[in-house]
C-alpha positions in Angstrom: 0.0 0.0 0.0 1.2 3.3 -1.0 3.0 5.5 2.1 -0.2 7.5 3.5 -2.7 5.9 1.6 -5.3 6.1 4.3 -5.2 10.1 4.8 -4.6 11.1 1.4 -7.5 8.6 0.0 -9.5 10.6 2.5 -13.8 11.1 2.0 -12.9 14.7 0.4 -10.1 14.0 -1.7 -7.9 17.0 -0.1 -4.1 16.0 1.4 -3.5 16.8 4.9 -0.2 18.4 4.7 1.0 17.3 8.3 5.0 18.8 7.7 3.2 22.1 6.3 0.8 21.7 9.6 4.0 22.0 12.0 5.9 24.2 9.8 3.1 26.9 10.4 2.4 25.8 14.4 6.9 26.6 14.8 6.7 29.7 12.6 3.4 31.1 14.9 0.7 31.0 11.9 -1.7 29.5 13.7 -3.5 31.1 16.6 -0.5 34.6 16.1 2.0 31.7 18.0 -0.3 30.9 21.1 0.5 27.1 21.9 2.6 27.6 25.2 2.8 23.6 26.1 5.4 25.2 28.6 4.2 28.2 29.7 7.2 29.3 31.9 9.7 28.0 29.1 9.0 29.8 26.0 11.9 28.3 24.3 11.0 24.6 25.3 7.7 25.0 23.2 9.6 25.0 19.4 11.9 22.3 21.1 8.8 20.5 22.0 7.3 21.1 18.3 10.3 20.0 16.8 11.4 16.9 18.1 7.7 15.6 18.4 5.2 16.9 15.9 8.2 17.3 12.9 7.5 13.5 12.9 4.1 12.6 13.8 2.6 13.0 10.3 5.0 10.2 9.1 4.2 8.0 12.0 0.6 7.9 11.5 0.9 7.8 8.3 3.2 4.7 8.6 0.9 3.0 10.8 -1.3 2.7 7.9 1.5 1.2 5.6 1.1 -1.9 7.4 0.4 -5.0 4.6 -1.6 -7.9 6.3 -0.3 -11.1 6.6 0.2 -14.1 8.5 3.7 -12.6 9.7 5.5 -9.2 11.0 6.9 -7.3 8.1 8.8 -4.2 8.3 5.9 -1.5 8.4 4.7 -3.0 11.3 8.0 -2.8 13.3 8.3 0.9 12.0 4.4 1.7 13.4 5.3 0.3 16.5 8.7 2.3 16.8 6.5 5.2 15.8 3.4 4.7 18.9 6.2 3.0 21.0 4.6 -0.6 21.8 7.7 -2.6 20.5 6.7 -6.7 21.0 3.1 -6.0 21.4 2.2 -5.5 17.9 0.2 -8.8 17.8 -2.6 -7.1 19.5 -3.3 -5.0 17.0 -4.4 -8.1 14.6 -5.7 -9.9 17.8 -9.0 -9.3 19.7 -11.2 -10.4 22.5 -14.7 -10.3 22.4 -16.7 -10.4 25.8 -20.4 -11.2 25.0 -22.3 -8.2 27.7 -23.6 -8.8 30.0 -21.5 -12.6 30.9 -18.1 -12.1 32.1 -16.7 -15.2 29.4 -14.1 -13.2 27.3 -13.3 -14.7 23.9 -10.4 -14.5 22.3 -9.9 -15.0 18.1 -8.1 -14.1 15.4 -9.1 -11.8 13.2 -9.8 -11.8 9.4 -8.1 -9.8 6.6 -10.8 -7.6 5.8 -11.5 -7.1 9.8 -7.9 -6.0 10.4 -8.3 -3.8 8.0 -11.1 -2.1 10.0 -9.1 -2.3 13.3 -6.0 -0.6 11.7 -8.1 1.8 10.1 -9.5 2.6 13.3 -6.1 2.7 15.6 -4.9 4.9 12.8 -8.3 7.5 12.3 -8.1 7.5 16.6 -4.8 8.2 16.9 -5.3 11.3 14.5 -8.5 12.3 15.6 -6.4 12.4 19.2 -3.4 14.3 17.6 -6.3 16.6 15.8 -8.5 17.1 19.3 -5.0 17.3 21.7 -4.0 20.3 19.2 -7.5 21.7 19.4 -7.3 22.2 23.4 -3.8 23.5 23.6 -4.7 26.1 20.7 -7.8 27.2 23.0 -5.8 27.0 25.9 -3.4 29.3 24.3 -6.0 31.9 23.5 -8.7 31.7 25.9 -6.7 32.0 29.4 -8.7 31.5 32.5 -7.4 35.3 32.8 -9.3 36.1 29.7 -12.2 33.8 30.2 -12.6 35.9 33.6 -13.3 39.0 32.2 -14.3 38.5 28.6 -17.7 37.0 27.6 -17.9 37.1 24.2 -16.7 35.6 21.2 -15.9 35.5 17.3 -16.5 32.2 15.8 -15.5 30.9 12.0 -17.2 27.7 11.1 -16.3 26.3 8.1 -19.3 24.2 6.7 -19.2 21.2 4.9 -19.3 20.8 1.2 -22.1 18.9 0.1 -20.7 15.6 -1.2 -22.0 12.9 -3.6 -19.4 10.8 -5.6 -20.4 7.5 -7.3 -20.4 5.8 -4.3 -21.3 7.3 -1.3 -20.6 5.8 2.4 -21.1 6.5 5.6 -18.6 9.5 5.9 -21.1 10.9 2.8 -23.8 10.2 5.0 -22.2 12.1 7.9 -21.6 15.0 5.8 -24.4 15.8 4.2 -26.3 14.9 6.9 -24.4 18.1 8.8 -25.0 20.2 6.0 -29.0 19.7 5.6 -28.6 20.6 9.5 -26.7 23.6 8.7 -29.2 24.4 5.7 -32.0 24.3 8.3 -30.3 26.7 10.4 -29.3 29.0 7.4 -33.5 28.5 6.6 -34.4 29.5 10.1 -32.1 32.8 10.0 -32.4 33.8 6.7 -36.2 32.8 5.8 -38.5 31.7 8.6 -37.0 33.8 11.3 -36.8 37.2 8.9 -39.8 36.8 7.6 -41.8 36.0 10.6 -40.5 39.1 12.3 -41.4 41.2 9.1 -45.0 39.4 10.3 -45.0 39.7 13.8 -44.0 43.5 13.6 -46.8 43.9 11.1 -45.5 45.5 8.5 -45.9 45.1 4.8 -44.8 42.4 3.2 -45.5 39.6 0.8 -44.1 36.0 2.5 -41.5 34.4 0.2 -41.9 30.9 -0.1 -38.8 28.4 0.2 -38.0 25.1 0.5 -38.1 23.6 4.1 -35.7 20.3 4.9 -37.0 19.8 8.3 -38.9 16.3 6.9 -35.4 15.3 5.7 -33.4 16.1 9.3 -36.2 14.2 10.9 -36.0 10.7 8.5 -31.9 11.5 9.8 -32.6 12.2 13.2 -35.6 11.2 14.4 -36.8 8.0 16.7 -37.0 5.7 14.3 -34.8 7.4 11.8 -32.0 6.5 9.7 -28.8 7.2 12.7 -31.5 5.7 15.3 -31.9 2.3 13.2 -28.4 2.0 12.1 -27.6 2.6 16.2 -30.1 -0.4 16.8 -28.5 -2.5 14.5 -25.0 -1.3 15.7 -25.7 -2.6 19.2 -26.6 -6.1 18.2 -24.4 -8.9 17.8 -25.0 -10.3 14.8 -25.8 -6.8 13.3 -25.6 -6.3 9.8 -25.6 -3.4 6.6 -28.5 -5.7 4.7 -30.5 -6.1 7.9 -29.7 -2.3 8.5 -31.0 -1.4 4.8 -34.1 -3.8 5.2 -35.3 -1.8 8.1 -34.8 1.2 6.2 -36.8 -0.2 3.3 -39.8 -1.3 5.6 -39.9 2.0 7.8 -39.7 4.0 4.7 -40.0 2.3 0.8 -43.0 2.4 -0.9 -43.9 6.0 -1.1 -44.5 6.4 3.0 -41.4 9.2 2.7 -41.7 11.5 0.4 -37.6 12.0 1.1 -37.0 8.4 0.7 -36.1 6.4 -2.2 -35.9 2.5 -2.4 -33.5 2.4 -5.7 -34.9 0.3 -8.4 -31.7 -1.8 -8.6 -29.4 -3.5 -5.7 -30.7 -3.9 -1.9 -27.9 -2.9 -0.2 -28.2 0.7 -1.7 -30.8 3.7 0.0 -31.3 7.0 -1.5 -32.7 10.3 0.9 -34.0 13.2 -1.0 -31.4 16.2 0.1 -32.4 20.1 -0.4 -29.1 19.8 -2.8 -29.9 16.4 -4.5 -30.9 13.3 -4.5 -27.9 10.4 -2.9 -28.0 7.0 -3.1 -25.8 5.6 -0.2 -24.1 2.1 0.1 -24.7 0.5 3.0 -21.3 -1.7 3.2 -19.3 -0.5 6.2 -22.3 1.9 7.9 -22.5 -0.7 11.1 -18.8 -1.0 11.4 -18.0 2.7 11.0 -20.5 3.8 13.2 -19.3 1.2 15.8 -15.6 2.4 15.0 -14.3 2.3 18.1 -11.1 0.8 18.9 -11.5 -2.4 21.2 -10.3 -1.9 24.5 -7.3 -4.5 24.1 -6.0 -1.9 21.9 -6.8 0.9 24.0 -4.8 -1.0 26.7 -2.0 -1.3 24.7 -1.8 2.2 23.1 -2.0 3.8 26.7 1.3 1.5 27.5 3.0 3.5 25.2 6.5 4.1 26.1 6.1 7.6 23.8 5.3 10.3 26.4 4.1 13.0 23.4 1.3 10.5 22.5 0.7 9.6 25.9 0.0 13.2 26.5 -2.1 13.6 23.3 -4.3 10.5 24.5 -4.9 12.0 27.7 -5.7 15.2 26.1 -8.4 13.6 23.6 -9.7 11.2 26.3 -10.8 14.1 28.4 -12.4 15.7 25.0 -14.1 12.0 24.1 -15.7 12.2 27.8 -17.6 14.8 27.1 -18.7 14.3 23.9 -19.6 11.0 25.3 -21.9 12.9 28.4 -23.3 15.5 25.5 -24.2 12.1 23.5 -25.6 10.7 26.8 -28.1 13.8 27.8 -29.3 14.0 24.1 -30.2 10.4 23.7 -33.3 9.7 23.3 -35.2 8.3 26.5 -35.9 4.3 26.7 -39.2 3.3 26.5 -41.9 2.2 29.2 -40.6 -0.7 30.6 -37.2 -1.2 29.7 -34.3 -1.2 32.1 -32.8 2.2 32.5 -29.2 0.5 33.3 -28.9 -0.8 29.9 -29.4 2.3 28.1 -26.8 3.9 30.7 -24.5 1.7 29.5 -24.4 1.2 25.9 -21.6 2.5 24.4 -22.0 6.0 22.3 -22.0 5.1 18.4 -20.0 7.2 16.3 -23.5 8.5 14.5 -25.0 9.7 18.2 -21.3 11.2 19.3 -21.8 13.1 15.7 -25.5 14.2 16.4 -24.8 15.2 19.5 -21.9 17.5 18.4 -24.2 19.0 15.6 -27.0 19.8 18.0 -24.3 21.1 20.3 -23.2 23.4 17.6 -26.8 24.3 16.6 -27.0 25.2 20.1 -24.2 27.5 19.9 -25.1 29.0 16.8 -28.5 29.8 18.2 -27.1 31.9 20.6 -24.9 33.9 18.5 -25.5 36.8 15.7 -24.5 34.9 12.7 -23.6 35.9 9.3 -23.0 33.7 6.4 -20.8 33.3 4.0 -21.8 31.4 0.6 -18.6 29.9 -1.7 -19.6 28.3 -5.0 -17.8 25.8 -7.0 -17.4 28.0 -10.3 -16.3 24.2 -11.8 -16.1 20.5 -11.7 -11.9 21.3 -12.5 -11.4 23.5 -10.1 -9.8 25.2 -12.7 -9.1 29.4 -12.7 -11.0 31.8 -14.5 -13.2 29.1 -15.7 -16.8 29.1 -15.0 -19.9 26.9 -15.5 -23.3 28.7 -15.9 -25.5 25.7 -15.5 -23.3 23.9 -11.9 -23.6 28.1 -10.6 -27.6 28.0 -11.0 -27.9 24.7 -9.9 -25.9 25.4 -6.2 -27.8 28.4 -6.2 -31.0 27.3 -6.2 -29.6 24.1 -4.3 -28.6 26.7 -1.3 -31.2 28.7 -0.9 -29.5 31.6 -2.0 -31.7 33.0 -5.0 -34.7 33.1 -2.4 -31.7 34.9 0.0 -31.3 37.1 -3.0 -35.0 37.9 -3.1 -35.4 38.5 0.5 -32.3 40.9 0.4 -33.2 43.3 -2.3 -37.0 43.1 -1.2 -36.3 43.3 2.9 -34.8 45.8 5.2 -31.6 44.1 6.5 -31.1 47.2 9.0 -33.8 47.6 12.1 -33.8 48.8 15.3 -36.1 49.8 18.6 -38.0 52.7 18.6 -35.9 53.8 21.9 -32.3 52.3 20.1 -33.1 54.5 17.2 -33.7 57.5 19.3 -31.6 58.0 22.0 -29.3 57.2 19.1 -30.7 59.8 16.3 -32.2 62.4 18.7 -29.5 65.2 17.6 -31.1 65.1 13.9 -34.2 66.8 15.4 -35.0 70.2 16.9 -35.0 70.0 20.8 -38.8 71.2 20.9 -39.7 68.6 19.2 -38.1 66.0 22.0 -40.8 64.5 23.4 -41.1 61.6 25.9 -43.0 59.6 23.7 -40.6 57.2 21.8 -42.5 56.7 19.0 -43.5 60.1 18.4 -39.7 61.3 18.7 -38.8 58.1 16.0 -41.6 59.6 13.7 -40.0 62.8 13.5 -36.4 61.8 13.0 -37.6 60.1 10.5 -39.5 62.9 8.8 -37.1 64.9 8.8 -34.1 62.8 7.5 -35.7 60.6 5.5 -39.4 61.9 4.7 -42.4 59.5 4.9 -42.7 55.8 3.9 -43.8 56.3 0.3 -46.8 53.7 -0.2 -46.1 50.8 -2.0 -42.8 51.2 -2.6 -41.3 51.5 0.9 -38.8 52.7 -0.6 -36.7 54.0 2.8 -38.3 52.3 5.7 -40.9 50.8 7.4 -42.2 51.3 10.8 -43.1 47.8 13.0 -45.0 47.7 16.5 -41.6 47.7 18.1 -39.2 48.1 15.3 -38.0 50.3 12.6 -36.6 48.7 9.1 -34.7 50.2 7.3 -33.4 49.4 3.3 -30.2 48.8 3.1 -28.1 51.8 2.7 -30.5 53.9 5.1 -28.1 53.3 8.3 -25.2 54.7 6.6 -27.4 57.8 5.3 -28.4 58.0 8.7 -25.1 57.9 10.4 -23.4 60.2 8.1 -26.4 63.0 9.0 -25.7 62.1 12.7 -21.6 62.9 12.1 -22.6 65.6 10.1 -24.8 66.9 12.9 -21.9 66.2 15.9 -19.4 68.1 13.6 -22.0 70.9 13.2 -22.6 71.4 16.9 -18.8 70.5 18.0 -18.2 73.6 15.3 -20.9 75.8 17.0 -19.5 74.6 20.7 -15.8 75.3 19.2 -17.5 78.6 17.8 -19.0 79.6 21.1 -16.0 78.8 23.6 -13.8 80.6 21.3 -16.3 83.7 21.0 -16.5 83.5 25.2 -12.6 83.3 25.5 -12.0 86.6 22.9 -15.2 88.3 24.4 -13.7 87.9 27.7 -10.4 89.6 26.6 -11.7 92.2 25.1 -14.4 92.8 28.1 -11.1 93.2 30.2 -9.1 95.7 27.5 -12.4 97.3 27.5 -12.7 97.6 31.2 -9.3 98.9 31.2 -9.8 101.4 28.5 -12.7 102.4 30.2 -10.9 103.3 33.8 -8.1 105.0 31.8 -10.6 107.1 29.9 -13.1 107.7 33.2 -9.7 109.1 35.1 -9.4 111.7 32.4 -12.3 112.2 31.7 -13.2 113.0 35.4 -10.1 115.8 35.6 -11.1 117.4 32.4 -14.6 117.7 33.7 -13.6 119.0 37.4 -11.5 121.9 35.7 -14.4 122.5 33.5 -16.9 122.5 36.0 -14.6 124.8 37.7 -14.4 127.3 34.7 -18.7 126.7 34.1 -19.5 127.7 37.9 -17.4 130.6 38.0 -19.0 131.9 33.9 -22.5 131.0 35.5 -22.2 132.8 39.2 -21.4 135.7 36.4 -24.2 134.9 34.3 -26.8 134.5 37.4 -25.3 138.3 38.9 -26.4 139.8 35.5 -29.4 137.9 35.2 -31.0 138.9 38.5 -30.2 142.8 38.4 -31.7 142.7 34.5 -34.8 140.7 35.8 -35.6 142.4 38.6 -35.1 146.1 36.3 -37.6 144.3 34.0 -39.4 143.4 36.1 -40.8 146.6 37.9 -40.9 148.1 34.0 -43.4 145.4 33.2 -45.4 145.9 36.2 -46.2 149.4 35.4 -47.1 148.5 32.0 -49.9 146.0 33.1 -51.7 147.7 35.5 -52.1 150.4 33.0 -53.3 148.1 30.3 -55.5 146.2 32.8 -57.4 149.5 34.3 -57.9 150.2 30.0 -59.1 146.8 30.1 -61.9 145.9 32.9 -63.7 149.9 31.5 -63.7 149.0 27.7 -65.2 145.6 28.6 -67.4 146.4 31.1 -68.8 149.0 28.3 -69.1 146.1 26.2 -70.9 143.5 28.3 -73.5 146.3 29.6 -74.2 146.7 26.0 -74.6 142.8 25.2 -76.9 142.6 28.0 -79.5 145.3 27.5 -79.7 143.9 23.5 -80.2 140.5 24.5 -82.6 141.5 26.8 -84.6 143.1 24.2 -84.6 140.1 21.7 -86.1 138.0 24.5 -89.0 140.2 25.4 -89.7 139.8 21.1 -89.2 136.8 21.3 -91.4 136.0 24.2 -94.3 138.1 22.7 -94.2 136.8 19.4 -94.3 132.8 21.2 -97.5 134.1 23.3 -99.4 135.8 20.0 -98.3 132.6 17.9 -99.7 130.5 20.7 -102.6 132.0 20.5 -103.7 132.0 17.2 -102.5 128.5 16.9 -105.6 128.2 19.7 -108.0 130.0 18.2 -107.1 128.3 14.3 -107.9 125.1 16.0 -111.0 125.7 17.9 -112.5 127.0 14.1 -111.2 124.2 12.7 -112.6 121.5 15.2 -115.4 123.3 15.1 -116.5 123.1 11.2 -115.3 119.4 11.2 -117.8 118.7 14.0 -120.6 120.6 11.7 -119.4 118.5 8.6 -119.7 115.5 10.6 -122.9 115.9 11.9 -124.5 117.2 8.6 -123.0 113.5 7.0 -124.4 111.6 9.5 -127.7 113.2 9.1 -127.8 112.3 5.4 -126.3 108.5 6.3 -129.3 108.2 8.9 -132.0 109.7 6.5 -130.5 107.5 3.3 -130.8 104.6 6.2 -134.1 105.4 7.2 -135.4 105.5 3.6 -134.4 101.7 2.9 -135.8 101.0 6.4 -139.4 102.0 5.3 -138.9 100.5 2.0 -138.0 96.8 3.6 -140.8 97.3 6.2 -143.6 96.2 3.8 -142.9 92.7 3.8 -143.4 92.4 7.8 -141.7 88.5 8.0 -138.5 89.9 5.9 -138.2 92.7 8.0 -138.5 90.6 10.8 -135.9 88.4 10.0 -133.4 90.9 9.0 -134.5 92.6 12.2 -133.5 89.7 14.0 -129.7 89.4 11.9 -129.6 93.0 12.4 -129.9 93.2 15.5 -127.8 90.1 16.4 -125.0 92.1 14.1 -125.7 95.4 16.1 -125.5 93.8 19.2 -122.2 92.3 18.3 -121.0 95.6 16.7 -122.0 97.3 19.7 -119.7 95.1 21.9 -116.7 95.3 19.7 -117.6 99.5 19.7 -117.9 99.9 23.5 -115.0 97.4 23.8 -113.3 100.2 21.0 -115.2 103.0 22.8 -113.4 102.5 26.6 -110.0 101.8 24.7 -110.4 105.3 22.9 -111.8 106.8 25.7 -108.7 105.9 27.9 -106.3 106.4 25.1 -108.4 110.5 24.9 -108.0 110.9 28.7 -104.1 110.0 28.5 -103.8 112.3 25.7 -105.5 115.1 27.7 -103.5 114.1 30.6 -100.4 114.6 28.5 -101.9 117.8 27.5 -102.7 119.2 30.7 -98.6 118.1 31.5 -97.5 119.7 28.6 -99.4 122.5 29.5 -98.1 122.7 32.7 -95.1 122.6 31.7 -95.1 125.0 29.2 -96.4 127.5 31.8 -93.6 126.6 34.2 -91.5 127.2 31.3 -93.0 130.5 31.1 -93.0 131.3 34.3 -89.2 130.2 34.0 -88.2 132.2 31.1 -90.0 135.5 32.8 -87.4 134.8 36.1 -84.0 134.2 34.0 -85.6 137.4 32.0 -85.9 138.8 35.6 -82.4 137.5 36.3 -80.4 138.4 33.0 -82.1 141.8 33.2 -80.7 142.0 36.9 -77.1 140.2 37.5 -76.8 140.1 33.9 -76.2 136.9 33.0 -74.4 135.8 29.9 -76.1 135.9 26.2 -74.7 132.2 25.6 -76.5 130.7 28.1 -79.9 132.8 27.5 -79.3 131.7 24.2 -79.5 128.1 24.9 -82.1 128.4 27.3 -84.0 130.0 24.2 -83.1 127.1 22.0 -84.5 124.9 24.8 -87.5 126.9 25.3 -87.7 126.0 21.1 -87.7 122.7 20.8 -90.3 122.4 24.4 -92.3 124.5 21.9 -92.5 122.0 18.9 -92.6 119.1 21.0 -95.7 120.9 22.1 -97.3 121.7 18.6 -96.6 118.2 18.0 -98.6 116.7 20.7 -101.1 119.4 20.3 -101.6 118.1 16.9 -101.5 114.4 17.8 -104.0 115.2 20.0 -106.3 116.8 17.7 -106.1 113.8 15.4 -107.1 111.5 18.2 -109.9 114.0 18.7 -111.1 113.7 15.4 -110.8 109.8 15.4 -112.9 109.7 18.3 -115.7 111.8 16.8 -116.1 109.8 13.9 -116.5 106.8 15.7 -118.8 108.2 17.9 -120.5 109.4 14.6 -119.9 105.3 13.3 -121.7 104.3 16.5 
């Protein structure tokens, strides 16, 4: 067999370059130098490195060099140089087999094709060691108890499987893809279900995209009775086989009761499950012993009497790893059913398949509680070749991986959100401070409006506001942020502005104070001599003043009582003069009021005399006219009698309505001749009135403007007085003609 046949024909196809491994662990490439095996000798680690890893790639890789045959050949003395178990070697072909739960241990030799299998496994454990021993001292180097102590979070890479399916496909196939449709569903739950649910639950608009869900496919994986929890019963029992394995498989799930299950149409050791990439059809040779693959404890016996401290220590190392993969295996198996002993499902030995599910859901786990972001790397193509590229294998991993609907829910979703209170107390400087309000939402809204201006309908085209949330299209954060560094630059500028202004104001206040004494000091001595010069000019000034005022004084004196004594004779003339003509125009105009008065009196008594004689004369002529028809209609003694009767029944009800008329008029006449007798009254106080201010004028002489507007009074008392003499009258003459009616 060719020198490292094992890990170079590895599941993948890809050489593990264990000299380039070491070369890169001694030069500090991996982890920026952090494996300190000796912490307190820092040169004893690249001794360390040197003399033991240099030649560990070569050593496992010799272990699998061994040819099987009846007799030691010289790879096997070199693999047992290598692990250091010189003269043991047989029990790597040897093994014992102790039927549980009977203490009877067998002991039997081996086939070929099983000692394949055993050296195959002491190889694959001894490098999974080497691989898990390196893991811990490269977390040991970077994660210190110092650093765990104080720092709780973490950046993790995980590289993800690439989906495999070759011609024939094993159980390392199995394993793989089996990780990726687990990985797929978590990518689904990010990407799709848990987006667009919270696009839902926030209630905003959007139209759910649809994708394709491998949940049925991890569950015919993972489930009770799934494909890992058959092929672990079947691994557990003694005679245990891949056809009985695949016959359980084919009853469970063949004819159509999966719809991610095929039964191929050819061969019964084959299976095929419907992946979200494509369809594999797995052979089930080797699936019970590789998922048993554990290394009989004969061999672990002898490995750990290994006279090779470095692999001692690397067994150690991976044996504390294995025990807790075994105790993660252990809580996430499933629960035996009613009945059964809980002691035997203690102590059944982990299968390779459970120890791998229980590492995924440990992952899954760890995902879960992390913010993740993906990273999608397609095969361009089947070469591997350079600027060569294969439209059709592109599409097809694509749409295989989810990421056109990823595509879809990019450009059409809003990648960027945050809380009403993250986005404000975050954006809050964008706004006005009278618009700060206490109300989150409200303050959000108005950020909003004025950086970005409202949703636009349809098209969202910005954001969208949720019930707790605000999404935003991608590019929006960035707009945001730069108009929050543009605003902090602004007011650091007017703070910078402001100080600066204070400083400079504050030294000039002080020049300017100074200035100010200097100028007030002078100032006041100019003024004192000044003042000085001023009171002397104005005790002059006030000398003069008074003797000129009091000479022109006395001169002025004189002149006004002369001018006064002219004064008080030429108006006392004068007001002597007024008096006696005003006094005249009264007594004319007082006897032509009384003579107007009068004949007013005398016009009216003519007049309501003559009406009176009209009136009576027209009656006289209505009666006689009346009496005439009366004799004519008195012939016919029944038709006088009857329109006796309605005429009397129509006088009688006249004659109410009249005397009803009658008192009102009569009342209304003695009201009107009350107000006459008032107005009389009046007038003749006024009279009486007008004859004493005469009396008085013409005696203290009082002044023509007031007589005169006791004359204008006296007036308009006069027409008021025509006019209710004339009223009255009217009233009069009403009352006689309905006497005259009556």
């Amino acid at each position: 067999m060719k020198t490292g046949a094992y890990l170079i024909n590895a599941s993948r196809g890809s050489v593990v370059d264990i000299p380039a491994l070491v070369n890169a662990m001694r030069t500090g490439k991996i982890a920026g130098a952090a494996l300190d095996v000796y912490p307190n000798e820092p040169a004893a680690n690249g001794e360390y490195f040197n003399a033991n890893l240099n030649t560990w790639g070569d050593d496992i890789r010799s272990l699998n060099n061994i040819i099987l045959t009846p007799h030691i050949g010289g790879s096997t003395e070199e693999a047992q140089r290598a692990i250091g178990v010189e003269g043991k070697s047989r029990y790597l072909f040897d093994a014992t087999y102790t039927p549980s739960p009977t203490p009877l241990t067998i002991t039997s030799n081996l086939t070929q094709a099983q000692a394949i299998v055993v050296r195959d496994s002491v190889a694959k454990f001894i490098y999974s060691s080497l691989f898990d021993w390196l893991v811990e001292i490269v977390n040991m180097g970077l994660a210190t108890d110092e650093v765990l102590s104080r720092v709780t979070s973490f950046i993790g890479v995980l590289d993800i499987y690439g989906f495999e399916h070759f011609a024939k496909n094993s159980f390392e196939q199995f394993c793989i893809n089996y990780a990726n449709e687990k990985l797929q569903q978590e990518f689904n739950q990010h990407v799709f279900k848990l987006e667009q649910e919270e696009y839902l639950r926030e209630e905003i608009d959007w139209t759910f995209i649809d994708f394709s869900d491998n949940q049925p496919c991890i569950d015919l994986i993972e489930g009770k009775m799934g494909v890992l929890g058959l092929l672990d019963e079947e691994s557990r029992l003694p005679m245990g086989s891949d056809e009985q394995f695949v016959t359980k498989l084919h009853h469970h799930y063949a004819a159509d009761k999966h719809q991610f299950y095929k039964k191929p149409r050819f061969g019964k050791s084959a299976f095929t499950i419907c992946h979200y990439a494509v369809d594999v059809t797995y052979e089930s040779e080797g699936f019970i012993e590789k998922n048993r693959d554990t290394v009989p404890d004969e061999h672990m016996e002898v490995l750990r009497a290994t006279s090779n401290q470095f692999l001692r220590q690397v067994l150690d190392a991976a044996s504390a790893v294995r025990e807790k993969d075994v105790a993660s295996a252990s809580s996430n198996a499933v629960k035996p059913a009613a009945g059964r002993k809980i002691g035997v499902a203690v102590n059944r030995k982990p299968t390779l398949g459970g120890i791998f599910r229980s590492s995924l859901i440990e992952l899954m786990n760890t995902i879960n509680n992390t913010d993740v972001h993906y990273i999608r790397c397609i095969k361009p193509n089947e070469a591997k070749e350079s600027w060569k590229f294969e439209g059709p294998m592109v599409l097809s991993q694509l749409r295989a991986c989810g990421v056109l609907e990823t595509v879809r829910i990019s450009c059409a979703g809003y990648p960027t959100r945050w809380t009403y209170e993250e986005f404000a107390l975050r954006y809050y400087m964008l706004v006005h401070s009278d618009q700060w309000t206490s109300e989150i939402r409200d303050m959000a809204n108005a950020i909003l409006t004025k950086a970005l201006g409202t949703s636009s309908g349809k098209g969202m085209d910005k954001y969208q506001l949720g019930l707790t949330k605000i999404f935003f299209r991608a590019g929006m954060l960035a707009f945001l942020e730069n108009l929050r560094t543009s605003r902090l630059n602004d007011c650091a500028i007017l703070i910078q502005k402001n100080l600066r202004a204070k400083f400079y104001r504050q030294r000039y206040l002080e020049a300017r104070s100074a200035i100010i004494v200097f100028q007030s000091a002078t100032r006041a001595y100019l003024a004192r001599k000044t003042a000085q010069q001023l009171r002397t000019i104005k005790a002059a000034t006030t000398i003069q003043r008074v003797w000129r005022g009091q000479k022109q004084r006395k001169q002025f004196l004189r002149i006004r009582n002369h001018v006064v004594l002219a004064q008080a004779a030429a108006k006392g003339y004068l007001r002597r003069r007024e008096i006696m003509e005003t006094r005249v125009g009264n007594a004319a105009v007082l006897i032509q009021r009384v003579w107007r008065s009068r004949r007013q009196l005398r016009s009216w008594r003519q007049y309501r005399k003559k009406v009176t004689l009209i009136q009576s004369l027209w009656r006289g002529k209505l009666a006689r006219h009346e009496y005439k028809k009366i004799r004519e209609e008195a012939r016919d003694l029944k038709q006088i009698s009857y329109k006796l009767e309605n005429k009397v029944v129509e006088l009688t009800q006249s004659l109410g309505s009249m005397k009803a008329q009658n008192k009102t008029l009569v009342s209304q006449v003695e009201n009107y001749e009350g107000q006459i007798k008032a107005w009389k009254n009046r007038h003749n106080a006024l009279e009486t009135r007008a004859k004493e201010l005469q009396t008085e004028a013409n005696q203290a002489g009082i002044a023509v403007a007031r007589l005169q507007a006791m004359e204008d009074e006296m007036k308009k008392l006069q027409q008021s007085f025509e006019e209710s003499t004339a009223n009255i009258k009217r009233m009069q003459e009403e009352e006689r003609e309905l006497r005259e009616s009556l």
